[in-house]
N, C-alpha and C positions, 0 to 999 in steps of 0.2 A: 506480352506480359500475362500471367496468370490471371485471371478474375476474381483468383480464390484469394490472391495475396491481401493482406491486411493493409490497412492505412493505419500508422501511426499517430499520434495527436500530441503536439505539441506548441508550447505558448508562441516560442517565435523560433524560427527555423534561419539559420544564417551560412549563407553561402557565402566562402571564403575566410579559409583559417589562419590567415596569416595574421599581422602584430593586429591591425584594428579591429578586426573578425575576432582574433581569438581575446581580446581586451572586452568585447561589448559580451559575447558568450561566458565569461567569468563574471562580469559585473552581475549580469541577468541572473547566472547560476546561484549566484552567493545572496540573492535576495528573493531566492526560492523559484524562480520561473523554470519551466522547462525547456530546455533547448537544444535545436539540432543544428550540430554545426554541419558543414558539407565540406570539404575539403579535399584535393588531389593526390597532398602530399603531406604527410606527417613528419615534423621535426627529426632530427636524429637526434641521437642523446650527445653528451658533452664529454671531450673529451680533452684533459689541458694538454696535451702533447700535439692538439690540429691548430694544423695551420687558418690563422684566422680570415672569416669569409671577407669577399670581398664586398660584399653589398655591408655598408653601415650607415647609420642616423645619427644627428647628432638628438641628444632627449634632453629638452629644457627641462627648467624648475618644473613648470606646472603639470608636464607628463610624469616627470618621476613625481612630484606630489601623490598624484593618483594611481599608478603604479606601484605606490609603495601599498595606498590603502589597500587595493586588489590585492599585496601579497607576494604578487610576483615580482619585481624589485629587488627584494630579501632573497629574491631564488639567482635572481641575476648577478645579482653582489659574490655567489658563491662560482661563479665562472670567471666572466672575464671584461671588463668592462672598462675607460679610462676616464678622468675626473678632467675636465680643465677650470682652470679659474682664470685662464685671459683669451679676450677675444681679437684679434689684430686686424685691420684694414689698411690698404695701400697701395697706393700708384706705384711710387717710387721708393725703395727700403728706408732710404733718408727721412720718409716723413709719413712715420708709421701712425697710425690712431688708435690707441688701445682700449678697451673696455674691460674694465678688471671687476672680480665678486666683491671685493671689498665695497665699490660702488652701491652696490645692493645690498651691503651687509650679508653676504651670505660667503657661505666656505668655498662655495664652487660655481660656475655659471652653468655648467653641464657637463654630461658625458657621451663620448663617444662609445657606440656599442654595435653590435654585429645583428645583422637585422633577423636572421636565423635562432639566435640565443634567446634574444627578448621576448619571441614568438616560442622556444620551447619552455622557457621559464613559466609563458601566459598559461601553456597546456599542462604545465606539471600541476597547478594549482587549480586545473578543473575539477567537480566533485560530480557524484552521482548524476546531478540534475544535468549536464550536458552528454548529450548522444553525440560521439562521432561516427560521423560518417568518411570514412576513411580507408582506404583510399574512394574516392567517389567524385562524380560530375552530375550536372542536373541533363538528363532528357528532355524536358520538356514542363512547363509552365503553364498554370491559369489559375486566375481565381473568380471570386464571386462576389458578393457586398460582402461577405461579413467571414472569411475565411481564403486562405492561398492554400494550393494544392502545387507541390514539386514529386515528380515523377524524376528517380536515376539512374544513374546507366544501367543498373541492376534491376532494375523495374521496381525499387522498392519504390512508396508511394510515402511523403509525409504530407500531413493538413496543419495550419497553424495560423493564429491569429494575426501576424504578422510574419512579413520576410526579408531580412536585411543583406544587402547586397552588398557585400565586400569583397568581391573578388576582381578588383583593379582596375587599370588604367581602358582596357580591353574588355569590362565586365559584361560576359554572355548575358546575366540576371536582367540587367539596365535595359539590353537589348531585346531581351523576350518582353519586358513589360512596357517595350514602345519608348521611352526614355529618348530624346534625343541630345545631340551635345554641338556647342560650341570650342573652337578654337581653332589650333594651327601649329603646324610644324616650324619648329624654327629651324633656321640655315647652320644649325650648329648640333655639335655632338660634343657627349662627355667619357674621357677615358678617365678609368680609375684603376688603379695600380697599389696594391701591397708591398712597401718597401720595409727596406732593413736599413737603420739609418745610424748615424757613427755616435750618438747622444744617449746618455738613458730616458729613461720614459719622460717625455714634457709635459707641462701644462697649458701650452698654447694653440688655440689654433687661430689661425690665418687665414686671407686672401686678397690676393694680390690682383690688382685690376688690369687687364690690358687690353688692347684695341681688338684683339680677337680673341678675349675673353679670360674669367678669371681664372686663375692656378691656384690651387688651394690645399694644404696642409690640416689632416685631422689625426692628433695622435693615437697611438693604440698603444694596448699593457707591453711593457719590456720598452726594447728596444726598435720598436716597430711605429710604424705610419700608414694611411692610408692618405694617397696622393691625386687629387681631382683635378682636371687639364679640360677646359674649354677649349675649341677649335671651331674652325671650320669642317662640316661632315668628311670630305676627302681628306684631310689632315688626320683627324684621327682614327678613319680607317687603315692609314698608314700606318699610323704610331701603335696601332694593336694588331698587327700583323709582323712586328718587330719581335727578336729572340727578347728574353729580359735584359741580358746585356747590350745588348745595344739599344735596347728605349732607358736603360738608364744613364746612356751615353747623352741621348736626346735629351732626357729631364735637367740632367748637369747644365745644357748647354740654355735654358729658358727661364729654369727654375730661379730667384732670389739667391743669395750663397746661402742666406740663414736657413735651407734646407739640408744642407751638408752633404757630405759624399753620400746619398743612397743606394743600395741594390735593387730593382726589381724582382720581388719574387714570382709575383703574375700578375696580368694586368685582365681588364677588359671595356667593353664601351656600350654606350646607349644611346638612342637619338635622343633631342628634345621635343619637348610638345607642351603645349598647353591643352587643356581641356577641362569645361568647364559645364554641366550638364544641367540641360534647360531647367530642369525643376528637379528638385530632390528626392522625391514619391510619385508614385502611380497608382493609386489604389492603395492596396496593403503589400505595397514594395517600398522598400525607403533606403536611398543609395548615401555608404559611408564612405571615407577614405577616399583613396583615388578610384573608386568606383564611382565618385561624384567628383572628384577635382581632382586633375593634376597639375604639377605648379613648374616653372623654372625652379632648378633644385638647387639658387645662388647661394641662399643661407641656412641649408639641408631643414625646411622647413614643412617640409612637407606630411612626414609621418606624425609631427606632433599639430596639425590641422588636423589629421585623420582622428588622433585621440582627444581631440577637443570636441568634433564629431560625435565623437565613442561616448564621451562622459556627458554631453548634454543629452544624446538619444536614450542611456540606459537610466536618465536621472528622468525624462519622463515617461519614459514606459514603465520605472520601478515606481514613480510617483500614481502611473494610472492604476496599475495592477494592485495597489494597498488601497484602494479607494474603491477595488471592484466595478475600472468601468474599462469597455472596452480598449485595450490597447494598439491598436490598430487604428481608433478614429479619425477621423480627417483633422479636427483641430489638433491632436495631438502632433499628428505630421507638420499641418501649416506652420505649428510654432517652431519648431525644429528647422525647416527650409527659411524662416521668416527671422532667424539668430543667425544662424551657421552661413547661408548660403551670401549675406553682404561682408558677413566677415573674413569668407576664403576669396571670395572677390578682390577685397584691398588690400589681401596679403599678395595675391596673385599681381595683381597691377602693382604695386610697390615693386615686386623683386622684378618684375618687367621694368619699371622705370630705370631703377638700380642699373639693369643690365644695360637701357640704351644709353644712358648718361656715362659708364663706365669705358662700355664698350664701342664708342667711337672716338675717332683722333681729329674730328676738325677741332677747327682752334676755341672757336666760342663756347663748344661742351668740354675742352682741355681745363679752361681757363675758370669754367663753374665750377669743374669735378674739384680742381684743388682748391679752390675757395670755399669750397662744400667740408672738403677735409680739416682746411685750414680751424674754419669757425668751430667743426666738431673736436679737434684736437684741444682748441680754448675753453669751449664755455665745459663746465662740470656739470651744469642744470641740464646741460643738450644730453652730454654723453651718459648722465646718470637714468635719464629718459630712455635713452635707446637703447640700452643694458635691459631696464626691465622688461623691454615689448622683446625683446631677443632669447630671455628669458621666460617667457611666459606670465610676466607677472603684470603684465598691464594688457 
């Protein structure tokens, strides 16, 4: 690298632009901060004749809340995005458990949306105060007490009072600033497939529990679905090495009927993992999204921990920065690791519970699981309860 090259100076510099990256980079921007985002790969623009991506989220109430204040929301509404208003769980179709928006008084309990779109929507809505850096990666890392210095693959050099790591499951950031992590691979993988399915657009989505794991139904605009299969790892390397026609042969033969004749458009798969990252900061590093957590992905809850991450970190670093004190300090971190980090914890251990309760067939977790369903199917105080935590509202 040059010597002669300049170093840039900015409030907080944040590597990784994907939905929680580019949500904390908006929040920041829109409250005057300057910021640099780093990113590999820049959204494409929208186009309604593409086939839609296969990676999707479901977005509770309390992300679209915020989402909408950001702005971006309003931009997603103009692509493509689907509403549901019921939530279904079950063993056996006979003895379905529903959670309906009514229960919460609200029009909808969420949307399914394309995890691509929400992330281009966040970027349409940046203004001057965000620098990307794009295409780009970091080189090389350090800081000091009171300032981070990222060097990138270009040699350009930023300095900034803080650094937020948002670049995933994998996050290079987490790993230059020493960061270590908890957890484990689990014995299972997830195929997910974009079907064409024989119904117009639903409002429900589902899943179904079985001993090797759930199958799961998220609708999408028109005539489409996005279709989620637990297995065992060798099972569904199997099942995504299938033409589309004949993995939709496969889904017919597993799936509930109330899925209907679907087609396979494309399918593809991912392992599972847990990981859960010792501490949430390192200095003037502070890890968001699955940069600090990744979850079993049973009740697609995952990206909206990330932006619950997103909106306490940007509410106090916008809270330090109007008071003129540094944004970077330790107690500002501590309090952020000291909310977030017990709250992704028992979301994490819940849907771990979920799964081992669900996903075994001796007789005595058979016999809890439907007694489990039974009482949630009866009482309306239970089910009106786990509507809202589903929701985001509790």
């Amino acid at each position: 690298m040059n010597s002669d090259t300049p170093t840039q100076q900015f409030d907080v510099s944040i590597v990784g632009g994907g939905m929680v990256g580019a949500a904390i980079a908006l929040a920041l921007s829109q409250a005057g901060l300057t910021v640099a985002l780093i990113e590999k790969q820049a959204p494409i623009d929208f186009k309604a004749d593409s086939v839609p991506d296969l990676r999707v989220s479901s977005i509770n109430l309390a992300s679209e809340a915020w989402l909408t204040k950001l702005g971006a929301w309003q931009l997603l509404q103009t692509m493509r995005l689907c509403p549901y208003q019921r939530l279904q769980a079950f063993e056996h179709p006979a003895s379905i458990v529903t959670f309906n928006a009514a229960d919460v008084n609200s029009s909808h309990l969420g949307h399914i949306v394309e995890n691509n779109l929400l992330q281009l929507a966040l970027w349409q809505q940046f203004n001057t105060k965000v620098s990307r850096c794009c295409p780009a990666s970091v080189a090389a890392f350090s800081q000091t007490e009171d300032s981070a210095l990222l060097t990138l693959d270009s040699g350009e050099q930023l300095t900034s009072k803080l650094v937020v790591a948002a670049d995933g499951g994998n996050s290079q950031l987490r790993q230059l600033a020493g960061i270590g992590t908890n957890g484990w691979q689990y014995q299972k993988a997830c195929l997910v497939a974009l079907v064409n399915t024989p119904y117009p657009q639903q409002d429900v989505t589902w899943q179904q529990f079985t001993p090797t794991g759930p199958k799961a139904f998220l609708p999408l605009p028109g005539q489409q679905a996005s279709i989620v299969w637990y297995d065992d790892a060798p099972r569904v390397k199997q099942l995504a090495a299938l033409a589309p026609a004949q993995l939709s042969v496969e889904l017919l033969k597993v799936f509930p009927e109330q899925l209907g004749k679907v087609e396979v458009v494309n399918s593809s798969w991912f392992p599972l993992a847990r990981m859960d990252a010792n501490r949430y900061f390192a200095g003037r590093v502070v890890l968001a999204g699955d940069a600090a957590h990744t979850i079993n992905p049973l009740a697609g809850q995952g990206v909206n921990l990330g932006f619950a991450d997103a909106k306490l970190l940007t509410k106090l670093i916008i809270g330090a920065h109007q008071q003129q004190r540094d944004i970077g300090n330790e107690e500002l971190l501590k309090t952020y690791q000291r909310k977030r980090k017990p709250a992704n914890l028992l979301m994490m251990s819940t849907m771990d519970g979920f799964y081992q309760l669900f996903g075994n067939d001796i007789t005595p977790l058979r016999k809890l699981r439907q007694l489990a369903l039974t009482i949630a199917s009866r009482s309306g105080a239970l089910k009106k309860l786990v509507t809202h935590y589903a929701v985001g509202t509790k």
